[in-house]
C-alpha positions in Angstrom: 0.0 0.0 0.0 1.1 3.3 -1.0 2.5 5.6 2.1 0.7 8.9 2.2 3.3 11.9 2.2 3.2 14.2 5.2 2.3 17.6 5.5 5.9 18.6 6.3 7.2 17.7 3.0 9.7 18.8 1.2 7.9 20.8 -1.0 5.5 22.2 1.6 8.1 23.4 3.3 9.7 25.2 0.3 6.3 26.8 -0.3 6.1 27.9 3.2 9.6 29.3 2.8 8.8 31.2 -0.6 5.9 32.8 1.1 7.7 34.0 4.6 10.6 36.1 1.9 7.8 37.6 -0.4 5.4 38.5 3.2 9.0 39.9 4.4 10.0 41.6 1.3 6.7 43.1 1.3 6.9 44.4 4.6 10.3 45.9 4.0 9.3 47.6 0.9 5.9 49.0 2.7 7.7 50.4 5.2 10.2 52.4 2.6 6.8 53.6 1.2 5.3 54.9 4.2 9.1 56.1 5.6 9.4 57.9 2.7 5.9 59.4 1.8 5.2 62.9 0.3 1.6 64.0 -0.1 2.1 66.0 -3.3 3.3 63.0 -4.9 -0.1 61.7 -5.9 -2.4 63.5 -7.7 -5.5 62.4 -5.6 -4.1 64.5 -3.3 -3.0 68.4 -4.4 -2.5 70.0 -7.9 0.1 70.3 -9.6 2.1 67.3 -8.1 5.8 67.3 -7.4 7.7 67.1 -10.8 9.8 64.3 -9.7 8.2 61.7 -7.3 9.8 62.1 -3.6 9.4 58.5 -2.3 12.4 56.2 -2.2 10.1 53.3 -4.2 9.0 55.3 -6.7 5.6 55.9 -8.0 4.3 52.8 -7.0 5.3 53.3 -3.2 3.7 56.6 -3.4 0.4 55.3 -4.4 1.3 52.4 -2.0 1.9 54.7 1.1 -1.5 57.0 0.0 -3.5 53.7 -0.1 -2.2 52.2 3.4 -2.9 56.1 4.8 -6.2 56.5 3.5 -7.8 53.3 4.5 -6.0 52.2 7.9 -4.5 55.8 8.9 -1.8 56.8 10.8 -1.8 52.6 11.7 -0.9 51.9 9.0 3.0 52.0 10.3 2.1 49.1 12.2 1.7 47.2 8.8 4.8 46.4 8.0 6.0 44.8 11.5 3.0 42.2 11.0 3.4 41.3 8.0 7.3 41.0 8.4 6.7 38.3 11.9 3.6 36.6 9.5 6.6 36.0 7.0 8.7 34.9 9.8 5.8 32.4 11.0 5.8 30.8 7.5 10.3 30.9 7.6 10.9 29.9 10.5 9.3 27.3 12.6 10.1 28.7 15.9 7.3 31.3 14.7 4.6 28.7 13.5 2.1 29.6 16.2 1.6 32.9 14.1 0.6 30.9 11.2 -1.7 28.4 13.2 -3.7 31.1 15.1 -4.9 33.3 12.4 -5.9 30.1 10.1 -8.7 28.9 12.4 -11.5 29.7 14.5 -10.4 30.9 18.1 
């Protein structure tokens, strides 16, 4: 009889690991974003706009940062510290209780 594979694979576990360096990645680069954010650099916001974009990612980490502000406010600096210890929850297991909690019901 053929011998199920286990959830700890070889595989899984590189799956888990490719997440925990994008969620970490992510988390880096939002916090450039917000670090670095100029409102006059979106054009939702004031007329004319900067001539060259101020933040460090570029345009996309302008809109990023205006996003993250207007929907989660001045919160939104915590962000990037959760998402960075999620992507250490799916790296490291050490950190796996971060994963487990938020997957299920209480």
């Amino acid at each position: 009889m053929a011998r199920k594979t286990s959830a700890d694979s070889d595989s899984a576990r590189g799956f888990n690991d490719l997440i925990g360096i994008v969620l970490a990645g992510f988390s880096v680069l939002l916090l450039v974003a917000l670090v670095s954010y100029h409102p006059r650099d979106v054009s939702a916001n004031a007329l004319p706009t900067n001539p060259a974009v101020r933040n460090w990612i570029g345009p996309f980490g302008a809109w990023l940062a205006y996003y993250s502000f207007f929907w989660v406010g001045a919160a939104a600096f915590v962000l990037p510290g959760l998402l960075f210890f999620v992507g250490l929850g799916y790296f490291f297991d050490f950190f796996a209780y971060m994963r487990r909690r938020g997957s299920g019901p209480c």
